[in-house]
N, C-alpha and C positions, 0 to 999 in steps of 0.2 A: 329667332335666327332663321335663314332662308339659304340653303345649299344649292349651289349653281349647277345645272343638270348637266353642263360641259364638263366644269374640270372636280368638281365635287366640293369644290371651298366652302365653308360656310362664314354669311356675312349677314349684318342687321338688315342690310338691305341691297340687291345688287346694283352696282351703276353702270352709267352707259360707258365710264372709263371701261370701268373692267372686261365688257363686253367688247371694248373697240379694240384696245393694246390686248388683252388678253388672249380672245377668241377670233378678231376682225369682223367681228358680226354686230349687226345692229338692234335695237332693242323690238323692232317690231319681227323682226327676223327668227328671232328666242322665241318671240310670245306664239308667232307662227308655227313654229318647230315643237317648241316644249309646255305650250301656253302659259296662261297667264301668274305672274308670279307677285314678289314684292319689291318693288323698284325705290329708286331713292326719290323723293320729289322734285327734284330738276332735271333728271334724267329724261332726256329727249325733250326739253322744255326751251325756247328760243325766244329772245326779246324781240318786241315788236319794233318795228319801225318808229312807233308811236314814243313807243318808252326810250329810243335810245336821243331822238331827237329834245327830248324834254332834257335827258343826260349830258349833250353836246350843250345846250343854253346856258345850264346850269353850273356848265364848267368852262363856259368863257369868259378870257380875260382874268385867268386865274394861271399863274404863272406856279409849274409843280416842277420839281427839281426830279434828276432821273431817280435819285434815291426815296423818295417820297411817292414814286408811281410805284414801288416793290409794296407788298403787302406785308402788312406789320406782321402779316400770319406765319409768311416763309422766310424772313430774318432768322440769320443764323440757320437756317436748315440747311442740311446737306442731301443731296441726291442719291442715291443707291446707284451701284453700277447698271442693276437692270431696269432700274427708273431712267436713267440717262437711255440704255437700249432702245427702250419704246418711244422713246422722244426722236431718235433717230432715225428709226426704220416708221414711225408716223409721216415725216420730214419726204420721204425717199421718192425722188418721181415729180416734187411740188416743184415748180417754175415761177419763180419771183417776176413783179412788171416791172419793167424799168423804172417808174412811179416808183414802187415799193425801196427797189434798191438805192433810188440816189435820197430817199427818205432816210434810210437806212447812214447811208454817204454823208449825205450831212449830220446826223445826229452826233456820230462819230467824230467829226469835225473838233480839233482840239482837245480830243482827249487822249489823255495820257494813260498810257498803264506803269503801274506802279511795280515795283523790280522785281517787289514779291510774287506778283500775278506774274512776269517773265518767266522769274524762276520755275513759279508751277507747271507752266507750257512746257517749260525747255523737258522738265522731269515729264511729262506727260507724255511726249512724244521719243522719250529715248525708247530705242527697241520696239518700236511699230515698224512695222516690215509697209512698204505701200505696193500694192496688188500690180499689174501690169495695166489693168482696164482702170485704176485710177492714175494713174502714171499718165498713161493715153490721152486720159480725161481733160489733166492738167497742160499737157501740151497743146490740146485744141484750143481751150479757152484763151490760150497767153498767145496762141498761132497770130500774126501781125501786131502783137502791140509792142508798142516802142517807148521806151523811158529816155527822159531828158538825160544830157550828159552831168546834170545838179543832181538829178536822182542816182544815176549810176555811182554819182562821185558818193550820196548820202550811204548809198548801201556795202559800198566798199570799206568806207570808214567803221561804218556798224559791225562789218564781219572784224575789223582789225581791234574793234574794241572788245568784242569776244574775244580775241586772240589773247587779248592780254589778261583779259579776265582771268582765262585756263590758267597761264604763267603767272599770274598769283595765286592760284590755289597747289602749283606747282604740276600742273598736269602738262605730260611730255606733250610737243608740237612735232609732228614731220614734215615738212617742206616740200613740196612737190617738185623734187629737181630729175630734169632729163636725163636719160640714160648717157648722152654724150657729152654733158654739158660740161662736166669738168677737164676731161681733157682737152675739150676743146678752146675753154677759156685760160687753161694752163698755157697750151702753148701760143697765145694771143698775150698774152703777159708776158711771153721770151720773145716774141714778136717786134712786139711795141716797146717794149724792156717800161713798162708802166705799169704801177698796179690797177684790178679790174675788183670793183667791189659785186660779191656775189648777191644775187637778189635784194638788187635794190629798189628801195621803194619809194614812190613819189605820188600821194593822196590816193593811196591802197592800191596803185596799182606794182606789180614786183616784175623789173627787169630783168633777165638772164645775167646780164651782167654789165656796168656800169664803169666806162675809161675816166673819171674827172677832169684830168688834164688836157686828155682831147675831145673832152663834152662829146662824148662816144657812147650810144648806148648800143647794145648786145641782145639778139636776141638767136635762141637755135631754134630752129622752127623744123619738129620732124613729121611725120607723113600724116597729119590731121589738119594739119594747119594749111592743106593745099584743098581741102572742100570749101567750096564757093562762099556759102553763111561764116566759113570759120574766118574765110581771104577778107571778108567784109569789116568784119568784130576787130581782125590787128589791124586795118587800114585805120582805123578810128581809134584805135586804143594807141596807135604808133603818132598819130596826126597833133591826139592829145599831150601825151608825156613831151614832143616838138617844143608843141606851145609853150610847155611849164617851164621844160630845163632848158630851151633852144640849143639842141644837138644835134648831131645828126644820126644817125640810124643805119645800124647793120644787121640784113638778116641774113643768117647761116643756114641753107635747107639741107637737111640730113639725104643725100640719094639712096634708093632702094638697093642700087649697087654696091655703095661702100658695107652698107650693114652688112649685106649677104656674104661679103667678102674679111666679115671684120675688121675692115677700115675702115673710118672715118673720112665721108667723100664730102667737103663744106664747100658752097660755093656762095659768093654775096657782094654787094654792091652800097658805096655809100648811096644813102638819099637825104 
């Protein structure tokens, strides 16, 4: 047995894992520092060019299934959380080539995941809090890119098939309705003397509120909905449900004055 002059473990033999995830130090770095000790036989050992191209020959035109590249060794293994750790903080700072990633892109390409492996993410991820500097993060990288309206319509559907999921397991739903919404579409119903169906929805997306008989659709729209990115998203999202139901469109913008005054100040225009 051979004890590590770093953290005092003792092992048959130290490796350059344990040195790299361990201590971030390298093995010539130890031998430098603490001299020479007992190393594992591959440690700091790297195939030649020679060897790997004799490896690439030998494995052309051999067609291996992704499950058959996994080593028979780590079937069935499970990871440790602090094994998963050092995998991630190894990871940290590495910049993928675009090479690498549409490598990646295509392998991907038609595969499924299986509802068990969903479920595990969805449990993985409840109660992660995410930091403000990855929040940020997330926002650069997504900053210009634009999804087809098939995609948008794909991701809509997906949330509403969650939706129902919850509703058969019986878990409560809350609806995201405006603060003025209901009195407002109350008295649009004494109005019109017609009824307005609340949050109505047509291929995920949910109206304020929906007249059938005068192909009327309703939306209240209070003081977020007048920022520029946001004026862009209902032009598109009002242009679409058009097309689906051919209605026409009313929007109700909440004034800063009615609130203050607790009124309710609508103003709005057919399109």
């Amino acid at each position: 047995m051979v004890k590590c002059k770093i953290c005092g473990k003792e092992f048959n033999h130290i490796s350059y894992t344990h040195l790299k995830f361990k201590h971030d130090i390298s093995i010539e770095e130890y031998i430098n520092k603490y001299g020479k000790t007992k190393f594992s036989a591959t440690s700091g050992s790297h195939t030649s060019n020679k060897t790997k191209q004799k490896i690439s020959e030998a494995l052309k035109g051999r067609t291996i299934s992704w499950k058959d590249k996994i080593s028979k060794s780590h079937l069935g293994k499970k990871l440790s959380k602090e094994h998963k750790q050092k995998i991630s903080e190894s990871c940290l700072g590495k910049k993928l080539s675009e090479e690498h990633k549409q490598k990646i892109s295509d392998s991907l390409k038609n595969h499924t995941i299986s509802e068990e492996t969903k479920e595990k993410i969805c449990l993985g991820n409840k109660g992660v809090i995410r930091s403000e500097e990855f929040k940020k993060h997330l926002s650069i990288i997504n900053t210009g890119k634009h999804h087809t309206m098939e995609t948008r319509k794909s991701i809509r559907l997906t949330m509403l098939n969650n939706i129902r999921k919850r509703l058969k397991k019986g878990e409560k739903l809350y609806p995201g309705i405006g603060f003025y919404e209901t009195g407002i579409l109350d008295n649009l119903e004494k109005c019109f003397n017609y009824p307005i169906t609340r949050q109505f929805e047509i291929d995920g997306y949910f109206i304020d509120g929906y007249c059938e008989p005068l192909r009327l659709a309703i939306e209240i729209d209070e003081k977020y909905h007048n920022e520029e990115k946001q004026k862009i998203k209902d032009l598109e999202r009002q242009n679409y449900i058009q097309q689906q139901l051919r209605c026409s469109f009313l929007r109700i913008p909440i004034s800063d004055g009615g609130k203050q005054n607790g009124n309710i100040t609508p103003s709005g225009n057919y399109n």
